[in-house]
C-alpha atoms as an extended CHARMM CRD file, in Angstrom:
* protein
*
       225  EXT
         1         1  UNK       CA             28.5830000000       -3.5870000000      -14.9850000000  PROA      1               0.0000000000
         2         2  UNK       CA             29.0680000000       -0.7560000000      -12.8120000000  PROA      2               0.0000000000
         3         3  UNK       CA             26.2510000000        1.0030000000      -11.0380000000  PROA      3               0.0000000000
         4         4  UNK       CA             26.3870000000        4.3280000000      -13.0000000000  PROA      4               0.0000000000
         5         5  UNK       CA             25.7300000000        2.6350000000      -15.9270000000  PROA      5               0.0000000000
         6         6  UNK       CA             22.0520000000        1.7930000000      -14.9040000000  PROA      6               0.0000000000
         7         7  UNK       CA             21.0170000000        5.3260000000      -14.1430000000  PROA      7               0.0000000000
         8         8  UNK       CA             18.8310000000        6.8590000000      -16.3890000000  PROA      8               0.0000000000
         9         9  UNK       CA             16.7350000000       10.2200000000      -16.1140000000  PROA      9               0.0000000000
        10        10  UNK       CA             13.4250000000       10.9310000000      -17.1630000000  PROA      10              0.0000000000
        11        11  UNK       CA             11.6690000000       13.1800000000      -15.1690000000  PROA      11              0.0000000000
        12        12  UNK       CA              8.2440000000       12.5130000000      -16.9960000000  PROA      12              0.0000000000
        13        13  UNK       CA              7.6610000000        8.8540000000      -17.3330000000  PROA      13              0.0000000000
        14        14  UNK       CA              8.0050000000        7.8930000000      -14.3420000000  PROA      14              0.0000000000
        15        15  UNK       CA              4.8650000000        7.1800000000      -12.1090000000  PROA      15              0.0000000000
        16        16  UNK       CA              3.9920000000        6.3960000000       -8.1220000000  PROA      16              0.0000000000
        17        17  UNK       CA              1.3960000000        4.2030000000       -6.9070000000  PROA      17              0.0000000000
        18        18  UNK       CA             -0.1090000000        2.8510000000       -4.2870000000  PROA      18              0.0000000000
        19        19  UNK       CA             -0.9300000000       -1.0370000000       -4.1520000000  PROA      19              0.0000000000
        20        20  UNK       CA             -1.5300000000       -3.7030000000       -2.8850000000  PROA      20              0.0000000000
        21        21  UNK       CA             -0.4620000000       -7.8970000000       -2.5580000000  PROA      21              0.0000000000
        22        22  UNK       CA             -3.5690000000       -9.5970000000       -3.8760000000  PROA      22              0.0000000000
        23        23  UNK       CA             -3.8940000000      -13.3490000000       -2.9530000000  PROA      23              0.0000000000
        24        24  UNK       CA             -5.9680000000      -15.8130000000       -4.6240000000  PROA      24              0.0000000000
        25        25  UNK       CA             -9.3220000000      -16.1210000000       -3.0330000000  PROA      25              0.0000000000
        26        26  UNK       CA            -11.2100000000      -18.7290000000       -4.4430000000  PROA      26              0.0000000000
        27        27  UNK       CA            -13.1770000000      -20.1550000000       -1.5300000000  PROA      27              0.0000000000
        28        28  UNK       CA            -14.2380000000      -16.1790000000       -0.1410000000  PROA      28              0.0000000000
        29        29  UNK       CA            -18.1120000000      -16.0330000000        0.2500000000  PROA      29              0.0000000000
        30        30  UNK       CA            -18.6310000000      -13.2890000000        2.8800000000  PROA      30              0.0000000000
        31        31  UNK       CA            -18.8630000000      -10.5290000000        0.0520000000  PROA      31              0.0000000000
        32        32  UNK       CA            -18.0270000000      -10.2900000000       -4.2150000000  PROA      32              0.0000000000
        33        33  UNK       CA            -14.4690000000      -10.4980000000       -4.8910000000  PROA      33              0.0000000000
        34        34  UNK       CA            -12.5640000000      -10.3820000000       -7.7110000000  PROA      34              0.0000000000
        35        35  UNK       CA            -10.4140000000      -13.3320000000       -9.6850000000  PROA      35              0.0000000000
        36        36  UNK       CA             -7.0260000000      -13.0670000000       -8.6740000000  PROA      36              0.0000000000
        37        37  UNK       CA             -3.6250000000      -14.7170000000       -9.0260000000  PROA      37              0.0000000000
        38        38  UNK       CA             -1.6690000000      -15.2450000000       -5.6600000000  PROA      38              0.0000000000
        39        39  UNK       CA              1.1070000000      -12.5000000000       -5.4230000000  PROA      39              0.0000000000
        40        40  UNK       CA             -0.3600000000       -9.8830000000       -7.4780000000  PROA      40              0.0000000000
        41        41  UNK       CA             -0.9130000000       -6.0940000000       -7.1310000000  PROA      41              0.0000000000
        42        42  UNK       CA             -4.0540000000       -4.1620000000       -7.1410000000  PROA      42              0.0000000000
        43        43  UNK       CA             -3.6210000000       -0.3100000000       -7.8040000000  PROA      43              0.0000000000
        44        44  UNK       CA             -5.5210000000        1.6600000000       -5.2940000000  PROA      44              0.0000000000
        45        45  UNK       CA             -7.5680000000        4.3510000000       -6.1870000000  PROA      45              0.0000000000
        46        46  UNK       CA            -10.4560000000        6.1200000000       -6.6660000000  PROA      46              0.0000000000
        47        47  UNK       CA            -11.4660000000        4.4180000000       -9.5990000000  PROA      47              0.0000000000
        48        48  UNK       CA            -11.7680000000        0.5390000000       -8.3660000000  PROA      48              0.0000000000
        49        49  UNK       CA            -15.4920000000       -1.4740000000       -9.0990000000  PROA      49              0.0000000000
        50        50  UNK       CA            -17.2020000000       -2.3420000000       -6.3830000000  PROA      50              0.0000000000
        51        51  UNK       CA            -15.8270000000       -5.3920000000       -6.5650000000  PROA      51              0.0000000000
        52        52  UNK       CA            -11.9750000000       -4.5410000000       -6.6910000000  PROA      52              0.0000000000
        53        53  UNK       CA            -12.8550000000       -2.3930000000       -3.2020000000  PROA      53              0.0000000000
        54        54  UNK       CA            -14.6580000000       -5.5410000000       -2.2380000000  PROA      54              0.0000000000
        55        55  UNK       CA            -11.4400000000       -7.3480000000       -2.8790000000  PROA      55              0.0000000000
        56        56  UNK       CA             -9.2050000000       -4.6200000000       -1.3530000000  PROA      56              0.0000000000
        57        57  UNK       CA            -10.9600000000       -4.8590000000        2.2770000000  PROA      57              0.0000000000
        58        58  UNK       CA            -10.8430000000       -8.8210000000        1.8230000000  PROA      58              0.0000000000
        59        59  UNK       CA             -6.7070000000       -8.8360000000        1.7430000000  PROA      59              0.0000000000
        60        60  UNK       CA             -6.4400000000       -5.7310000000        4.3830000000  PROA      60              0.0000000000
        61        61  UNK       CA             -8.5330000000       -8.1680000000        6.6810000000  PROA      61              0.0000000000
        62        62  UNK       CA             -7.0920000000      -10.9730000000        6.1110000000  PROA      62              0.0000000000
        63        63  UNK       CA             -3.7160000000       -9.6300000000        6.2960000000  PROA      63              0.0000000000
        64        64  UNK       CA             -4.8320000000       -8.9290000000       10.4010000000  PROA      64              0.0000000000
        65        65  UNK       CA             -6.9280000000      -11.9760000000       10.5640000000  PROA      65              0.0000000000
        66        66  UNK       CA             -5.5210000000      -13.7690000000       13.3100000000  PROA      66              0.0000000000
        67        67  UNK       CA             -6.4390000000      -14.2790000000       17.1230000000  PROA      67              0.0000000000
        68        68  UNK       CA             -5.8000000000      -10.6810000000       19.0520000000  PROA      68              0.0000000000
        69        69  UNK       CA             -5.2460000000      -10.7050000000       22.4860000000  PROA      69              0.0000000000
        70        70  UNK       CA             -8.0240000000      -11.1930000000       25.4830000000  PROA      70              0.0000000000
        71        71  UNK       CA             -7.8610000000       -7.2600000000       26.1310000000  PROA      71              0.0000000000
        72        72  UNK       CA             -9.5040000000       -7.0080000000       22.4600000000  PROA      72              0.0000000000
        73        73  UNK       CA            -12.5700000000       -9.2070000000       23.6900000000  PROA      73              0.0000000000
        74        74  UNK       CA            -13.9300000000      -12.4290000000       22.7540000000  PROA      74              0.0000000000
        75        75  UNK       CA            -13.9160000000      -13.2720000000       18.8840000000  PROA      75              0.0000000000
        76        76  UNK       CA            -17.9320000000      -13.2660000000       17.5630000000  PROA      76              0.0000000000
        77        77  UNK       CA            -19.2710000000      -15.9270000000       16.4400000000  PROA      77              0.0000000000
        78        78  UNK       CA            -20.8510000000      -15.1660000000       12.9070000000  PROA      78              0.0000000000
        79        79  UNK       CA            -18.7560000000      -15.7770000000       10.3040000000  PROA      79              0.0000000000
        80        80  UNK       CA            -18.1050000000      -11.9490000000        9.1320000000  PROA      80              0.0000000000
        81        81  UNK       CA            -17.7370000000      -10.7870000000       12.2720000000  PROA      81              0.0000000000
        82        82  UNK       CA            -14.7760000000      -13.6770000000       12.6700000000  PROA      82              0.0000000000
        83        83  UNK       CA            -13.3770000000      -12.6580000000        9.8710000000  PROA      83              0.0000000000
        84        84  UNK       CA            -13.2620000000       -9.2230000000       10.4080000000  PROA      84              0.0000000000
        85        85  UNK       CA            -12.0890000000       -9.2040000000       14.2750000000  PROA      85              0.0000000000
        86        86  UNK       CA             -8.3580000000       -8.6700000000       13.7170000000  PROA      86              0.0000000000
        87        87  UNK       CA             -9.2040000000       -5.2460000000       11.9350000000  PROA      87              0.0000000000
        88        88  UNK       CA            -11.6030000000       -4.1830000000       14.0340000000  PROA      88              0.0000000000
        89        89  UNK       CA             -9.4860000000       -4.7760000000       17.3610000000  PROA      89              0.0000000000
        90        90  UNK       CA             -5.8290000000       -4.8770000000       16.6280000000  PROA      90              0.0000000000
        91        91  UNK       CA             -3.6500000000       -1.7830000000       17.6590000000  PROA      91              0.0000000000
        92        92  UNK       CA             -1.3230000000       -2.0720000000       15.0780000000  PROA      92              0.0000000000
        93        93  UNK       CA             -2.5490000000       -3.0330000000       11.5480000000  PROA      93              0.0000000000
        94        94  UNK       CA             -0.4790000000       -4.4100000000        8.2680000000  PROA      94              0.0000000000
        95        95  UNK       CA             -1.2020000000       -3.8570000000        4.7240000000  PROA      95              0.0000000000
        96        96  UNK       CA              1.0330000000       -5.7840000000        2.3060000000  PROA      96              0.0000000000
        97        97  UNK       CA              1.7570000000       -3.4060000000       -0.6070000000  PROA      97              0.0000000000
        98        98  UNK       CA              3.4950000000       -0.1610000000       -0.5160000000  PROA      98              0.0000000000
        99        99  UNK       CA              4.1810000000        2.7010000000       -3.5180000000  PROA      99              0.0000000000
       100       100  UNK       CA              5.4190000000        1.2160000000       -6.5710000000  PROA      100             0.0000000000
       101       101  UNK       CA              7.6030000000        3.1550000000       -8.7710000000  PROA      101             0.0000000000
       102       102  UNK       CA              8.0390000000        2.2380000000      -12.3720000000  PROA      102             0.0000000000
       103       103  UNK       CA              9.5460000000        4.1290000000      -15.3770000000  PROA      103             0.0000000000
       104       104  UNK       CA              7.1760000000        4.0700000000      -18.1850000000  PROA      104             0.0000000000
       105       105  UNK       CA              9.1950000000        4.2010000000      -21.1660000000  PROA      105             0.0000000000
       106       106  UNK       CA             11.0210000000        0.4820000000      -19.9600000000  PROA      106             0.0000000000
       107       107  UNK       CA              8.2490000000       -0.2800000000      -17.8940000000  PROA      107             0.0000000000
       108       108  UNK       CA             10.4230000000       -1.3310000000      -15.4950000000  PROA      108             0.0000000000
       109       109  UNK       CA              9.6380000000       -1.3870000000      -11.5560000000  PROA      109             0.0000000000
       110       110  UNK       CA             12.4590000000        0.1150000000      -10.2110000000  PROA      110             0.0000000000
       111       111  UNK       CA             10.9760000000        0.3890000000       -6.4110000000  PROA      111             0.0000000000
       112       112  UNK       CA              8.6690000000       -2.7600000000       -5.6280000000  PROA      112             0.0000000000
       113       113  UNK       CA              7.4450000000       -3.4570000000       -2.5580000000  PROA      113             0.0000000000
       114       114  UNK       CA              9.1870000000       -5.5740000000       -0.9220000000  PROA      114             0.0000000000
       115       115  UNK       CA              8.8300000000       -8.6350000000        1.7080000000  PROA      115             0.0000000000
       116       116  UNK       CA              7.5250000000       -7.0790000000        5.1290000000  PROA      116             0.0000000000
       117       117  UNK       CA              6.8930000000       -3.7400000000        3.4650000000  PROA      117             0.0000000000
       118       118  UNK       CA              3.4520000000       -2.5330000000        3.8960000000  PROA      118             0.0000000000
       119       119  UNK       CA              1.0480000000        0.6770000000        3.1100000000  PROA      119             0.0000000000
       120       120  UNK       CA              0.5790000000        1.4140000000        6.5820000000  PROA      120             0.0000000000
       121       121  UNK       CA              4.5040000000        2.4910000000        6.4330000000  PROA      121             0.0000000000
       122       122  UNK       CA              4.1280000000        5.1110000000        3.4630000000  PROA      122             0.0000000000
       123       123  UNK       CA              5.1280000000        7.7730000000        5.1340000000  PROA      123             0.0000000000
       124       124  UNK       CA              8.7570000000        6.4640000000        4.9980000000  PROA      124             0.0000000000
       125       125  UNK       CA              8.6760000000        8.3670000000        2.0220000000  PROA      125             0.0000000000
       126       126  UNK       CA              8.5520000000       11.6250000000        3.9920000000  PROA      126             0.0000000000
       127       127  UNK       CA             11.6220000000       10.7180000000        5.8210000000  PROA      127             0.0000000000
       128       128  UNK       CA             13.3750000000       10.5830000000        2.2720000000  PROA      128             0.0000000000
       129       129  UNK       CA             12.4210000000       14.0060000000        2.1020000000  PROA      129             0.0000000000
       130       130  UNK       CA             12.1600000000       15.8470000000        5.1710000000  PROA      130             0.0000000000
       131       131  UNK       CA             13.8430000000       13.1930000000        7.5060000000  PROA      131             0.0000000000
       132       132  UNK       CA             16.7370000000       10.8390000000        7.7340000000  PROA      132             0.0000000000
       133       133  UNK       CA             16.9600000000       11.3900000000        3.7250000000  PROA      133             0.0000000000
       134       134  UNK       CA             17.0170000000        7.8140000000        3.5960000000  PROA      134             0.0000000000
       135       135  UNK       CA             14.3690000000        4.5450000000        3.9640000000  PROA      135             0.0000000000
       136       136  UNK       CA             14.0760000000        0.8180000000        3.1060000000  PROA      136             0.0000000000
       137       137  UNK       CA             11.1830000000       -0.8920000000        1.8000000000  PROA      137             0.0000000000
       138       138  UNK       CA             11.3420000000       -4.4510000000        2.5100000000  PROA      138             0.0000000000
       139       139  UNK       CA             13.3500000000       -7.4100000000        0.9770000000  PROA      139             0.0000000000
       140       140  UNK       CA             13.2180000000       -9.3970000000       -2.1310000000  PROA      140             0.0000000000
       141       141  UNK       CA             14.0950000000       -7.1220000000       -3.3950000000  PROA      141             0.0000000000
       142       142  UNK       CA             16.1240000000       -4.6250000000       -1.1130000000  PROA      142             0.0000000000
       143       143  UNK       CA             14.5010000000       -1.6990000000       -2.4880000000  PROA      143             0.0000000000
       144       144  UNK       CA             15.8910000000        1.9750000000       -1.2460000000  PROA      144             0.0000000000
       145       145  UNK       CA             15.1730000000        5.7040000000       -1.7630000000  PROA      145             0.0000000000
       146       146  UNK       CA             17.8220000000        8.1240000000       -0.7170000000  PROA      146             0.0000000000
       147       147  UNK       CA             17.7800000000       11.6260000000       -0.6940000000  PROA      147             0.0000000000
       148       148  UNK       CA             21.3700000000       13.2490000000       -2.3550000000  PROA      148             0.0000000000
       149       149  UNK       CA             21.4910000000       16.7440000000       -2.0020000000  PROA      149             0.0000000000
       150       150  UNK       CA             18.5240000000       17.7990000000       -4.6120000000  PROA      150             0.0000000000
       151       151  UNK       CA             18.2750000000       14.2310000000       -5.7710000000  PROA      151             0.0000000000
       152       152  UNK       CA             16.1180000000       11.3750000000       -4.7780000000  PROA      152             0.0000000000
       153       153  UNK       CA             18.0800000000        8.2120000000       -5.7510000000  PROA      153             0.0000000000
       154       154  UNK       CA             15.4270000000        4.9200000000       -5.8330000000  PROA      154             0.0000000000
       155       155  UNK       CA             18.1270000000        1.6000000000       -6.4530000000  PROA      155             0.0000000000
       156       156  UNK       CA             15.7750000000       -1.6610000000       -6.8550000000  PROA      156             0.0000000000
       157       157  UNK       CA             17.8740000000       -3.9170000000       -4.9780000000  PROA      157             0.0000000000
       158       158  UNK       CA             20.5390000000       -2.6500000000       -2.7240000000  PROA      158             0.0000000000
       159       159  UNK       CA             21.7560000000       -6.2330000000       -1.7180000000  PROA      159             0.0000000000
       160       160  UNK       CA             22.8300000000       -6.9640000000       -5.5550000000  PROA      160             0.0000000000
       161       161  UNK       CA             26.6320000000       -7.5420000000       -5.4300000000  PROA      161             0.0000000000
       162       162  UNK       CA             26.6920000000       -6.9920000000       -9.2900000000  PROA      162             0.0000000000
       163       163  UNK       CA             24.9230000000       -3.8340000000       -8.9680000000  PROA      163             0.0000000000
       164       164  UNK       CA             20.9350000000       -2.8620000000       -9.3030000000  PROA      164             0.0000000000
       165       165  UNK       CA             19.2280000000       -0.5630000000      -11.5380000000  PROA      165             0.0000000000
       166       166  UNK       CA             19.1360000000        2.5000000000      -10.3390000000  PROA      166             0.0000000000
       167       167  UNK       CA             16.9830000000        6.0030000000      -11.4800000000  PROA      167             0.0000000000
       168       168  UNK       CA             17.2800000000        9.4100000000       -9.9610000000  PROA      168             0.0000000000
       169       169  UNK       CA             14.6500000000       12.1370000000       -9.7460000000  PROA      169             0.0000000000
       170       170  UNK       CA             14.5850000000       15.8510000000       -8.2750000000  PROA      170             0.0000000000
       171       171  UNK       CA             13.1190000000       16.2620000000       -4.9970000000  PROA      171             0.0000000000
       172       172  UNK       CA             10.5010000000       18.1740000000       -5.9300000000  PROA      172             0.0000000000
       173       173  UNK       CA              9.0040000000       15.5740000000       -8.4900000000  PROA      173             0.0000000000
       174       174  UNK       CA              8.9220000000       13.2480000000       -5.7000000000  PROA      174             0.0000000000
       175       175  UNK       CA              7.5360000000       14.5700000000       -3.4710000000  PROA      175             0.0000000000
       176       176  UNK       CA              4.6850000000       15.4600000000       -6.4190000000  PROA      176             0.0000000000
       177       177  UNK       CA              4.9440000000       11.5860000000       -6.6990000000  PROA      177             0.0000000000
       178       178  UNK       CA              4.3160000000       10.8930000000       -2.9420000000  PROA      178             0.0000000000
       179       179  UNK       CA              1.2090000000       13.6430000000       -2.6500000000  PROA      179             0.0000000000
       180       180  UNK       CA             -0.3560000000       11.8580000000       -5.7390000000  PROA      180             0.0000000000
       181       181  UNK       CA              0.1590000000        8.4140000000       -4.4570000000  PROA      181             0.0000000000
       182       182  UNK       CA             -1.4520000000        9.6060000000       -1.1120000000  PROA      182             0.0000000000
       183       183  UNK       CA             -4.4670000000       11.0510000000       -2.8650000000  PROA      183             0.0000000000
       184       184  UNK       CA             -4.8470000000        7.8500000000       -4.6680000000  PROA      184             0.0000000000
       185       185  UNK       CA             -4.9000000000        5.9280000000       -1.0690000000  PROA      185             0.0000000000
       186       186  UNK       CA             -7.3360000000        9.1300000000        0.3150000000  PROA      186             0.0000000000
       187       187  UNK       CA             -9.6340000000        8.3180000000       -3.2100000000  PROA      187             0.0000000000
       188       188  UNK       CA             -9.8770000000        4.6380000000       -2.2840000000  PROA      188             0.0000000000
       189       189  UNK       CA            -10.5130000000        4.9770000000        1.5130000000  PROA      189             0.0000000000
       190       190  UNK       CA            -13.8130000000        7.0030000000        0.4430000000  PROA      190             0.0000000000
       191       191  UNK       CA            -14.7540000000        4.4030000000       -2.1500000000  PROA      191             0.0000000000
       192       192  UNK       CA            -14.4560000000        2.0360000000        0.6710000000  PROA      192             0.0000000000
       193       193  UNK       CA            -16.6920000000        3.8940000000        2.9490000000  PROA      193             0.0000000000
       194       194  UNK       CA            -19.1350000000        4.0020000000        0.6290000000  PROA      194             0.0000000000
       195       195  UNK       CA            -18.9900000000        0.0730000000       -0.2720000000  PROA      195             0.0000000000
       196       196  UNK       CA            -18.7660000000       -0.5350000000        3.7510000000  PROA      196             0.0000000000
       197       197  UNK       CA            -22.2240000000        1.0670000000        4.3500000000  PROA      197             0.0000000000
       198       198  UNK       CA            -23.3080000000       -1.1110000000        1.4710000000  PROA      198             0.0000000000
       199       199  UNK       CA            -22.2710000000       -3.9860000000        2.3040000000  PROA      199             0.0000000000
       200       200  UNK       CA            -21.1350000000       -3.9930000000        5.8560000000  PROA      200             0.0000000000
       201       201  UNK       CA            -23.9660000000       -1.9080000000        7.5880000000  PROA      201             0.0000000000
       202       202  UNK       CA            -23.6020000000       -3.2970000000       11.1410000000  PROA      202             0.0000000000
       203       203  UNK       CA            -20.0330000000       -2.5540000000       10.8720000000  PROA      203             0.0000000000
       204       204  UNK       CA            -19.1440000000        0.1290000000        8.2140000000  PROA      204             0.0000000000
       205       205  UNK       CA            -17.9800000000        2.6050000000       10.6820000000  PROA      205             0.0000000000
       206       206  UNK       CA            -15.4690000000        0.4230000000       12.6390000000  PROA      206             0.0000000000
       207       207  UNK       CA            -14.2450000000       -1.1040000000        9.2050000000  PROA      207             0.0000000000
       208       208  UNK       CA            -13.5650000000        2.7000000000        7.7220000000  PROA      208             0.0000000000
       209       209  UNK       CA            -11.5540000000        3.7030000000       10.8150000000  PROA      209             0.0000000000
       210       210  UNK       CA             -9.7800000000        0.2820000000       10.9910000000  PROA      210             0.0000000000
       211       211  UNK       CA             -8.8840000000        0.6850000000        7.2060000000  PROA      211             0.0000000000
       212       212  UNK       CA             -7.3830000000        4.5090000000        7.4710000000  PROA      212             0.0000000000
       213       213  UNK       CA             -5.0530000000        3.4170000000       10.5450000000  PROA      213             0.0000000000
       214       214  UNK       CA             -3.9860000000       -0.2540000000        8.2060000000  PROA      214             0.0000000000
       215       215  UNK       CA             -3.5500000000        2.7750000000        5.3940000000  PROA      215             0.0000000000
       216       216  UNK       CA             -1.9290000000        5.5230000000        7.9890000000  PROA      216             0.0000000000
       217       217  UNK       CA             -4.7670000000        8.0700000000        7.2860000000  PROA      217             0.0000000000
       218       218  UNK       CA             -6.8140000000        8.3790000000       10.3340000000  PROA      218             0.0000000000
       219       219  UNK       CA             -7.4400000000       11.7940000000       10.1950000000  PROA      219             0.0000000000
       220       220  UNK       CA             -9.0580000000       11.7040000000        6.9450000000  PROA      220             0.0000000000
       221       221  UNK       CA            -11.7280000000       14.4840000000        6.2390000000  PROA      221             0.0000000000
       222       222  UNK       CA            -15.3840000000       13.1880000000        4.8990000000  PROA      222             0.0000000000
       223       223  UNK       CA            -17.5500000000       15.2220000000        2.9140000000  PROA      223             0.0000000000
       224       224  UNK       CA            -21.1250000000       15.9390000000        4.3720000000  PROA      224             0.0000000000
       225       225  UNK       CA            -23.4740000000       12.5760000000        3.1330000000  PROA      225             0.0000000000
């Protein structure tokens, strides 16, 4: 089937969000989490449970927990502290999610993100627009958004030799897509603010910061307490 057979157009079902790769959990303790299957997505927003945020700060962590270098200081030695020391120290944070795009009338996922693709990276989307008119997202699938003159052309899997789905949208309506995606991530970082000094007291500060550069939004704007 050739390629131009899989594109379809319609401009108002189809929806951007941000999330994120959810693995199982089972043995956490440190704080409530949520139930989840390995390899799923949460949605982040500004409408999570305290528990879902709870969850969300759980997989950013883990995502960084491993050993950082000696410049980054010793590793504590309570067991939240460990578990939170990647985040808190590393320069260069990962996420494991990106902005999903799916088509509502199929829903079908036409950009997924993909292995090695991460929220921190978002603003790839801004190079679609403004940029190189062109950015990948990951592997498995080979997801890619291409600006075409006044087009924005999202193919699911680029590496399919017998062709991949394929939808096109104006420019404008994604970048309306990409603004409401980022206020989604801007809704959940205050949520998690909010849980941190909650339930992280002794370190709610360092985890917000820590979270806005794994999410790319360190100059984030807080509202008076």
């Amino acid at each position: 089937m050739a390629v131009q057979q899989w594109i379809r157009h319609h401009p108002h079902v189809i929806v951007m969000h941000p999330v994120l790769e959810i693995s199982a959990a089972d043995d956490f303790v440190l704080w409530p989490v949520g139930e989840r299957e390995s390899y799923g997505y949460l949605l982040l927003n500004g409408g999570l449970t305290p528990t879902q945020v709870g969850t969300a700060v759980m997989q950013i962590a883990a995502c960084n927990d491993f050993e950082p270098e000696d410049e980054h200081g010793p590793c504590p030695t309570d067991s939240v502290g460990t578990f939170l020391h990647g985040l808190l120290t590393m320069p260069d944070l990962f996420a494991a999610g990106g902005f999903r795009v799916t088509e509502n009338a199929t829903d079908t996922v036409f950009v997924e993100p993909g292995c090695c693709n991460g929220l921190e990276t978002w603003r790839d989307w801004l190079e679609v627009l403004d940029g190189t008119g062109c950015s990948y997202f990951g592997h498995s699938p080979s997801s890619v958004a291409e600006r075409v003159g006044d087009i924005v052309r999202l193919t699911y899997d680029a590496c399919r030799a017998d062709g991949s789905p394929v939808i096109e949208l104006s420019v404008d309506q994604a970048r309306r897509l990409v603004a409401g995606a980022r206020q989604d991530l801007q809704d959940f970082l205050g949520l998690a603010k909010a849980w941190a000094e909650q339930h992280l007291p002794a370190h709610a500060a360092a985890v917000t910061a820590a979270l806005a550069r794994a999410l790319d939004l360190e100059h984030a704007q807080w509202p008076a307490s």
